[in-house]
C-alpha positions, 0 to 999 in steps of 0.5 A: 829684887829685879824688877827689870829683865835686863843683861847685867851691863844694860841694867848696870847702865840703866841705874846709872843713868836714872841715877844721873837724870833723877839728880838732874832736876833736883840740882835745878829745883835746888838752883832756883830755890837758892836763885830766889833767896837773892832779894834784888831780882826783880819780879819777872825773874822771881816768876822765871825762877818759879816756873823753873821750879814747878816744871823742874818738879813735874819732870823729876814726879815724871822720871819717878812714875816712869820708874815706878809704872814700868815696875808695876807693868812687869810685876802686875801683868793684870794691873791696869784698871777699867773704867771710863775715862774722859779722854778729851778732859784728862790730855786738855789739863795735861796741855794747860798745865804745860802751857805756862812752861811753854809760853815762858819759853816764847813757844806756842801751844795749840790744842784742838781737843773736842768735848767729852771722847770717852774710853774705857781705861786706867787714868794713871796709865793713859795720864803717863801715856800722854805727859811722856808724849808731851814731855818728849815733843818739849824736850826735843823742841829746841829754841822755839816750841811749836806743838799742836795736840788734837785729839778725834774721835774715829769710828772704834776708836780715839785718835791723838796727834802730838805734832812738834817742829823739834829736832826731828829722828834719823830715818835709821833711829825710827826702830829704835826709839821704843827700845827701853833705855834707848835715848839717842844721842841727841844730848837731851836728858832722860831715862829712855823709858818714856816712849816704851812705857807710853806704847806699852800703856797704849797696847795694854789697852787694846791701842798702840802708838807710832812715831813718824819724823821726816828726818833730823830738822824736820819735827816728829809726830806722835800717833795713838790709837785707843779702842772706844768701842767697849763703852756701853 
């Protein structure tokens, strides 16, 4: 079955490289595990090796829904649930999950997230929207993460920011980077499905997502829109 519309040497491409990235984390998951049975490390190393291995995890379940959720939008065009999802809750425990990754990593995290911004929506969808927004700013960061996440409620609807002081995107790549498969040539791992799905989940609910950068060095800002005023 194909489930991607894609020219034969794309889809060729495309296998290969979720082939690679899906390979990826599991030899870093292995790494850690084996790291771990050394029993001379001392107890900082050991929590290293431990962080390493759930964000390892998190990274690999990441690629796997991406695959999968890409699938589903293609085959099951009517596939997105409706129901109220509380927006602010659901981005916090998102950030707070990846916070200990990021401290780890001597960055910093901000959220300003205000309580109880509801919409009407599919969890799984918006939960993937924003992982892959974030999975991309901690990606693209490099030594140092700096990333701030708010989240405002706007008349008719919820507006996201998801701002980091990373690598930045050439003004010429901007097109480019809802393209599926498309990674750049940044070096940095992935599938190249994360900011198309992301935009395709933010449309799929009436919204939409932009992402703006000031060039190479000069960070990236994720924006997304999503309607509010259906809720009763």
């Amino acid at each position: 079955i194909r489930i991607f519309a894609t020219g034969g040497n794309t889809e060729a491409a495309y296998l290969a490289g979720v082939s690679h990235n899906l390979r990826t984390p599991i030899g870093a998951i292995r790494a850690a595990a084996q790291a771990l049975e050394d029993t001379s490390i001392d107890l900082e190393q050991r929590s290293r090796f431990h962080q390493a291995i759930v964000h390892e995890t998190r990274s690999l379940a990441l690629r796997i829904d991406n695959v999968l959720e890409t699938g589903r939008i293609e085959i099951e065009r009517l596939a997105f649930e409706r129901q109220a999802v509380n927006l602010s809750q659901l981005i916090r425990s998102i950030g707070e999950f990846s916070r200990d990754l990021i401290n780890i990593r001597g960055g910093t995290l901000r959220l300003n997230i205000p309580p109880d911004i509801w919409i009407l929506g599919d969890q799984r969808g918006l939960r993937l929207l924003v992982d892959n927004l974030l999975d991309n700013a901690i990606k693209y960061s490099d030594e140092t993460i700096d990333i701030s996440i708010g989240l405002e409620n706007r008349p008719g609807f919820a507006f996201l920011q998801i701002i980091d002081q990373g690598v930045g995107i050439r003004n010429e790549d901007l097109s480019q980077v809802y393209r599926r498969f498309w990674r750049g040539d940044t070096g940095r791992s992935g599938t190249g499905l994360g900011l198309s799905l992301a935009q395709g989940i933010a449309r799929r609910h009436g919204g939409d997502v932009h992402l703006h950068s000031d060039g190479l060095d000069r960070g990236s800002v994720a924006e997304v829109w999503l309607p509010t005023e259906d809720l009763p």
